[in-house]
C-alpha positions in Angstrom: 63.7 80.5 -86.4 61.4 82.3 -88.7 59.1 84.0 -86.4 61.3 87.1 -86.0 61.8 88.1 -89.4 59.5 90.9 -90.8 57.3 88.7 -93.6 55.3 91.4 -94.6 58.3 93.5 -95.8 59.9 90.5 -97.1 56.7 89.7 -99.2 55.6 93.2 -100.1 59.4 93.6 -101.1 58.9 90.4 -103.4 55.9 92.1 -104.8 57.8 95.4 -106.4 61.0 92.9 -107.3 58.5 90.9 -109.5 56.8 94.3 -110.8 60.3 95.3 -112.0 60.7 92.4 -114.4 57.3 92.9 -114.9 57.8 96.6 -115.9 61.1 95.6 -118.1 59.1 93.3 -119.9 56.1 95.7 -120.9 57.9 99.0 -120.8 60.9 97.8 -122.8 57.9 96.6 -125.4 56.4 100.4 -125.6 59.5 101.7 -126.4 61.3 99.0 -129.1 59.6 101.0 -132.2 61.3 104.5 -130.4 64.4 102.6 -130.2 64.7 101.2 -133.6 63.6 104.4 -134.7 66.5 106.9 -132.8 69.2 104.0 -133.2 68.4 102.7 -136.8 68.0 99.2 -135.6 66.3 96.3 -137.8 63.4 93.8 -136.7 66.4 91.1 -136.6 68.7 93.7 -134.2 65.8 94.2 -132.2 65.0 90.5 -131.8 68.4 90.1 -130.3 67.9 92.5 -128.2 65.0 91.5 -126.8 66.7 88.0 -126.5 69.3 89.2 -124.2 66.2 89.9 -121.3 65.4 85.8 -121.8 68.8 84.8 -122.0 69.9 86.8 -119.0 66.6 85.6 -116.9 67.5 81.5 -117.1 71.4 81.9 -116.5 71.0 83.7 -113.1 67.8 81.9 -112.6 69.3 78.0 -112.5 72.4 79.7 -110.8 70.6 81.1 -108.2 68.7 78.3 -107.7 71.8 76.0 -107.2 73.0 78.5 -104.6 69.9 79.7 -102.8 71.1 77.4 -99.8 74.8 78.8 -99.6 74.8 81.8 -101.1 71.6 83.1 -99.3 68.5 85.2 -100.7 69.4 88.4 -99.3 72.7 88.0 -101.4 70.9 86.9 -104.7 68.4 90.1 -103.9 71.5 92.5 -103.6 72.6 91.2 -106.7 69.2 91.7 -108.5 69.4 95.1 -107.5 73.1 95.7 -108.8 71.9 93.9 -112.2 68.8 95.9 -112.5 70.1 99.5 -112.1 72.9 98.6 -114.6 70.8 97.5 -116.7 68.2 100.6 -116.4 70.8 103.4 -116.7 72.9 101.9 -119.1 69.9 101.7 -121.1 68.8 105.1 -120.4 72.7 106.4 -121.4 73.2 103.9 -124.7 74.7 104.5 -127.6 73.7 102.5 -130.0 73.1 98.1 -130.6 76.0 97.1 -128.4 75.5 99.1 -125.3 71.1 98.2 -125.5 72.5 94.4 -125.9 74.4 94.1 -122.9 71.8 96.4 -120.7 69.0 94.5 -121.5 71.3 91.1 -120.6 71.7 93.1 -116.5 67.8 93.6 -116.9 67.6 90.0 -117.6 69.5 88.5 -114.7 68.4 90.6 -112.4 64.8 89.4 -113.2 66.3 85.6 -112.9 67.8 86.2 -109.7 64.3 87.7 -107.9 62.2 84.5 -109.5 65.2 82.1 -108.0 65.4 84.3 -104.6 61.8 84.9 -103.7 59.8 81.7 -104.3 61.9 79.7 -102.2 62.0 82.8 -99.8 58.2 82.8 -99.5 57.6 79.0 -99.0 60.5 79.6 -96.1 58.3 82.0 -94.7 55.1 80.6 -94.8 53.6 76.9 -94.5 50.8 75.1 -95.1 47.3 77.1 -96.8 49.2 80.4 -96.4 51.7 79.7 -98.4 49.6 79.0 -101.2 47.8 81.6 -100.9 51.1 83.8 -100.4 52.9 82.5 -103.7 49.8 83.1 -105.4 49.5 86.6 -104.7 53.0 87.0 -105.7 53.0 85.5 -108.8 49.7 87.5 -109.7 52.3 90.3 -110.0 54.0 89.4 -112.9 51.3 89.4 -115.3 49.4 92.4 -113.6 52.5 94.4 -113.7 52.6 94.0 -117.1 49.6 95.5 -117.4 50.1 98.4 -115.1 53.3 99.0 -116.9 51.6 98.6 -120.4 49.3 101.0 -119.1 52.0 103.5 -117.8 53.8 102.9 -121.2 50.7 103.9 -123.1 50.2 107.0 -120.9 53.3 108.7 -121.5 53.7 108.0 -125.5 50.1 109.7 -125.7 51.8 112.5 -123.5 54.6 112.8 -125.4 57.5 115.5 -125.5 60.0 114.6 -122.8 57.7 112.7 -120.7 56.9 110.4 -124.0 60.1 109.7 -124.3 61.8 106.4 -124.4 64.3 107.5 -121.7 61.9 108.6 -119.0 59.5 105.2 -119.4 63.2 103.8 -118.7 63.5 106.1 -115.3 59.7 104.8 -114.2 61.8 101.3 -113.8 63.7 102.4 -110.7 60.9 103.5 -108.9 59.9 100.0 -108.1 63.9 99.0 -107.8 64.2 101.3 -105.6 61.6 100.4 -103.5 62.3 96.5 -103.3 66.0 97.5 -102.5 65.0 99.5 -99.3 61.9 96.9 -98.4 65.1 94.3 -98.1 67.3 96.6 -97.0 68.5 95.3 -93.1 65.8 92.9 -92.8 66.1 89.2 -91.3 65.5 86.5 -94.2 64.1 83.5 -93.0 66.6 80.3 -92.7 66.3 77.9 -95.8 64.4 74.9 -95.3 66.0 71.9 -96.2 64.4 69.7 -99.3 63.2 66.4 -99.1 65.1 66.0 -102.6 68.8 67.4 -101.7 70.7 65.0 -104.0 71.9 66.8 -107.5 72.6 63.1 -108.6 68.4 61.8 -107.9 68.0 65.1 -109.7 69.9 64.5 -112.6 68.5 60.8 -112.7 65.1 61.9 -113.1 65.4 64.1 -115.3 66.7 61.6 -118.3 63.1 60.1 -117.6 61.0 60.6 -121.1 58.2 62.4 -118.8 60.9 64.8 -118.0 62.3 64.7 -121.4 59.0 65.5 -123.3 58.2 68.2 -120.7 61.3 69.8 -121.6 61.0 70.0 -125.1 57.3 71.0 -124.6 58.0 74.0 -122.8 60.2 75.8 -125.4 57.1 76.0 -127.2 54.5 76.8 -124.4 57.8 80.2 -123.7 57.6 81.3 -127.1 53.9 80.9 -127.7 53.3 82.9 -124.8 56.1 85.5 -124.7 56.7 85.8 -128.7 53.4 88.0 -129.3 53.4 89.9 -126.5 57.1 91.0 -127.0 56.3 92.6 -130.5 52.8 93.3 -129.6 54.3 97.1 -130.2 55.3 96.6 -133.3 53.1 94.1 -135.0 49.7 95.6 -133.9 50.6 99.0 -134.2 48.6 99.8 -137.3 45.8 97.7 -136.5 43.3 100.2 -136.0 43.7 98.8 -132.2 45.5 100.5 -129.2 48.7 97.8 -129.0 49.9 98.5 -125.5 46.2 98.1 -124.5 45.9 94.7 -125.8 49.1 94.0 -124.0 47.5 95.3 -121.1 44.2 93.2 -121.8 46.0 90.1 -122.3 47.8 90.2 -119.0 45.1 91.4 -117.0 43.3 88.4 -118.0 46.1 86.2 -117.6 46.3 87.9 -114.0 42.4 87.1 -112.9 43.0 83.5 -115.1 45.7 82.9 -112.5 44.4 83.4 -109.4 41.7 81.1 -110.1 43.8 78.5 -111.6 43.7 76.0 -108.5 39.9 75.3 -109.3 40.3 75.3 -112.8 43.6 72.7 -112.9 41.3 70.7 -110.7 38.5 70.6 -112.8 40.2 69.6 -116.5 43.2 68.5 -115.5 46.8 68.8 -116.1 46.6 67.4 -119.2 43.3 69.0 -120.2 44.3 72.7 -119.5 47.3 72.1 -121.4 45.4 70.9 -124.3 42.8 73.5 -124.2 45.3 76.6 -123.8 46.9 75.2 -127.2 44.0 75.2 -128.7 42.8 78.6 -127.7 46.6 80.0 -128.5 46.5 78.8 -132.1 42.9 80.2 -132.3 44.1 83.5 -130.9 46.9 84.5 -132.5 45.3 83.3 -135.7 42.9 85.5 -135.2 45.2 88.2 -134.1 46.6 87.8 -138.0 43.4 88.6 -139.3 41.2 90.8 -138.0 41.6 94.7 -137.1 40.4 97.5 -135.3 37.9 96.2 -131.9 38.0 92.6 -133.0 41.9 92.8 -132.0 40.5 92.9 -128.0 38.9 89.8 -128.9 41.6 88.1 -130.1 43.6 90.0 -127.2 41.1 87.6 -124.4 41.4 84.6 -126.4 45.1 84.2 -126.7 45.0 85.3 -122.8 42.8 82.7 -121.8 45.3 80.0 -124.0 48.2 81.1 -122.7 47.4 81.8 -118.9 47.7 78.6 -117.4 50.7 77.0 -119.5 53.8 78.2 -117.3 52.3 77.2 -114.1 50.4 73.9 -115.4 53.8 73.2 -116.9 56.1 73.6 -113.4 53.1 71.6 -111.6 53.6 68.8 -114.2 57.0 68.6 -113.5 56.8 68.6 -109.4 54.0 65.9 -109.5 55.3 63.5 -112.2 58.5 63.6 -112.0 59.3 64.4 -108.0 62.6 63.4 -107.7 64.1 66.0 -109.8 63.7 68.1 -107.6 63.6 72.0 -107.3 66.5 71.8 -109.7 63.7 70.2 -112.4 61.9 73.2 -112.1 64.6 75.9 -112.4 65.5 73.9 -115.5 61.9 73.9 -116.7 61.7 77.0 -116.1 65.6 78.0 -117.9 64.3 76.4 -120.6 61.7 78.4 -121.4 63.6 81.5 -121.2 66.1 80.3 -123.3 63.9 79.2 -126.0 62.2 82.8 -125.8 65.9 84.0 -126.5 66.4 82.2 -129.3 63.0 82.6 -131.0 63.1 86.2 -130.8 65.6 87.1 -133.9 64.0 84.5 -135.7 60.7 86.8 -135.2 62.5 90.0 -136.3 63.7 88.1 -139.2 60.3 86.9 -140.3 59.3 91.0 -140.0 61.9 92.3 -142.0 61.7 89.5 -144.7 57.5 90.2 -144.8 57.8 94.1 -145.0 60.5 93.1 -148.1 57.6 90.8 -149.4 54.9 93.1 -149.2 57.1 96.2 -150.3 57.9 94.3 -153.2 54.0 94.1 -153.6 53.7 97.7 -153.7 52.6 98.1 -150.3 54.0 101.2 -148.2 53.1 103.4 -145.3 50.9 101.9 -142.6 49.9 99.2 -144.7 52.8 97.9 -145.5 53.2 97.6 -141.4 50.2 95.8 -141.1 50.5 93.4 -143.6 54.1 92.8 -143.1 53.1 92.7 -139.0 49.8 90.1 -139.6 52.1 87.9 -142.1 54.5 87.5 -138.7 51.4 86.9 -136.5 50.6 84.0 -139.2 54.0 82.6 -138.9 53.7 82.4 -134.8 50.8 80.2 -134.9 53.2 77.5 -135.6 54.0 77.5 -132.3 50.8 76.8 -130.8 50.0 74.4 -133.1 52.9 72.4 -132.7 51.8 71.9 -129.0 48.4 70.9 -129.7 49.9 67.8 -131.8 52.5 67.4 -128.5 49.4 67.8 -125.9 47.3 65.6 -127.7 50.3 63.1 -127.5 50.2 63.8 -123.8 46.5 64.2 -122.9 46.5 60.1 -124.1 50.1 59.1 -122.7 49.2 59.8 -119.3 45.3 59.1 -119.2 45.8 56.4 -116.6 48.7 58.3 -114.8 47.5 58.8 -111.0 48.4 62.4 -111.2 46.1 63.0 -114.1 43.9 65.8 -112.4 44.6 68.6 -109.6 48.1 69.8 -109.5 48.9 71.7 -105.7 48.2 75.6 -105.3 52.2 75.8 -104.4 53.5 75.1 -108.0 50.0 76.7 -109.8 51.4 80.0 -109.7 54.3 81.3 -111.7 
């Protein structure tokens, strides 16, 4: 059985595989202004590269989920590990758009196929309490390697010469790849479990239901909200007066500790409630991210933190508990979704840069304030997002007031 199999390399090996996507993710961030700069991209080219990494993630993601049983984790992880050193060094070695586009799509499903190989992997591994506890302490890692990587990031630009450079933050990404691959390397996985929902047809059934249905459309908003800002974070906020990669790492520390204590907190307002609130405190905090400069960007750093925190794993919890029957498919869908949306969205955002720094050049503007004006005018357009899902939440928070799964959502699906 299970009892065999080294879990503590299998989980700590987890661990760096999720601070890799977390590291492409904040990393690839620090560097988009040196790669527009050496390879004469636009805001619009950037945005499609950047939508490679989401569109990448859900493809391998849903795949990997649909296989997990036949195909095996320790198959899917050798994969990951193919994907994400192609995608590193052909990054490091590009040329120019094309080669940046298809690297950043290997970065992408590499990152898909740890999320669909690891949670199941852990909840193979462990049962009951622990397992909670386990696939919370994994999916702290995401967030809090963003920070560490935004932190990294930030470090080196302020060094600069070679080790500023946009191709050695690229290098730092195999350290943890490297590490993963030889935590996995000739280790026992644990045997699948089998699901109490095995059936793709119940799956499919369910997922027609208008729960499932509203939930769906729901989370391309709650992706983009959440990944939109912090994607250009680089770019938007670097003439602010304020340190950008440092609010990135603010905003995902906070996320992190947010997190960890989300159990309590779902408990306490709600699925419905947290939802609700985290839109509210989104729209409030990119707003204010549009607005204000120099130390009062921190604030606004916290606030959108504290919106956003909760809304991935509030969102997959919504979908186990009220609408069961679809399944561990319903949530790699959920899930694909998101990504996807966050792929799309993201040339639409580089077009709303270049057409504001066209508006406010036409102003007269130039310099760094033409990149701060142009960069808050695209902060002002994002708030659309957030406040979208307040009118959708609302709609919720009332449509499933009497639902018997109202309040509390289990510590298994409270942690993405």
């Amino acid at each position: 059985m299970n009892e065999d199999i080294n879990k503590s390399a299998l989980f700590n090996g987890s661990c760096f595989a999720l601070i890799t996507t977390a590291f492409t993710f904040a990393i690839r961030a620090g560097i988009l202004p040196q790669l527009g700069e050496e390879f004469g991209l636009s805001g619009e080219q950037l945005g499609f590269i950047n939508s490679m990494w989401f569109l990448g993630f859900p493809i391998s993601m849903i795949i990997g989920g649909l296989v997990y049983h036949t195909f095996g984790p320790a198959n899917i992880m050798r994969v990951a590990f193919v994907a994400h050193t192609l995608g590193i060094l052909l990054t490091i070695y590009a040329d120019g758009y094309t080669t940046l586009l298809i690297s950043t799509l290997f970065i992408g499903f590499g990152n898909g196929c740890t999320e669909a190989a690891c949670n199941p992997m852990i909840a193979d591994m462990y049962s009951g309490i622990k397992m909670n506890k386990m696939l919370n302490r994994f999916h702290m890692w995401f967030p809090g390697g963003i920070m560490l990587g935004a932190i990294i990031s930030n470090i080196m630009t302020s060094i600069g010469g070679v080790m500023g450079a946009w191709q050695t933050q690229m290098w730092v990404l195999m350290i943890p790849t490297v590490i993963y691959a030889v935590l996995f390397y000739g280790k026992k996985f644990p045997q699948p479990k089998v699901e109490g929902v095995t059936s793709l047809g119940e799956n499919f059934k369910a997922m027609i239901s208008p729960v499932f249905i509203f939930l769906f459309i729901a989370m391309a908003f709650t992706a983009i909200t959440e990944f939109g800002p912090q994607q250009w974070v680089n770019i938007v906020m670097a003439n602010s007066g304020a340190n950008a990669m440092l609010i990135l790492a603010l905003t995902t520390g906070v996320m992190a500790v947010g997190r960890f204590f989300a159990g309590p907190v779902v408990a306490k307002l709600g699925q419905t409630g947290v939802l609700l609130g985290g839109a509210i405190l989104a729209t409030i905090g990119i707003y204010l991210f549009s607005i204000v400069t120099g130390p009062m960007a921190y604030v606004s750093a916290i606030v959108f933190a504290l919106g956003v925190c909760y809304f991935w794993p509030v969102m997959v919890g919504a979908v186990a508990q009220r609408v069961p029957l679809s399944g561990a498919l319903g949530m790699s869908i959920i899930g694909g979704i998101g990504m996807f949306s966050t792929a799309i969205f993201q040339p639409i955002i580089g077009g709303w840069i270049d057409s504001s720094t066209a508006e406010k050049s036409a102003e007269g503007l130039t310099g760094d304030a033409l990149a701060l004006a142009a960069g808050q005018d695209t902060l002002l357009s994002m708030v659309t997002f957030p406040a979208i899902l307040i009118v959708l939440f609302l709609i919720f928070f009332f449509w499933q007031k009497n639902s018997t799964n109202t309040r509390g959502v289990p510590t298994e699906v409270t942690a993405h």
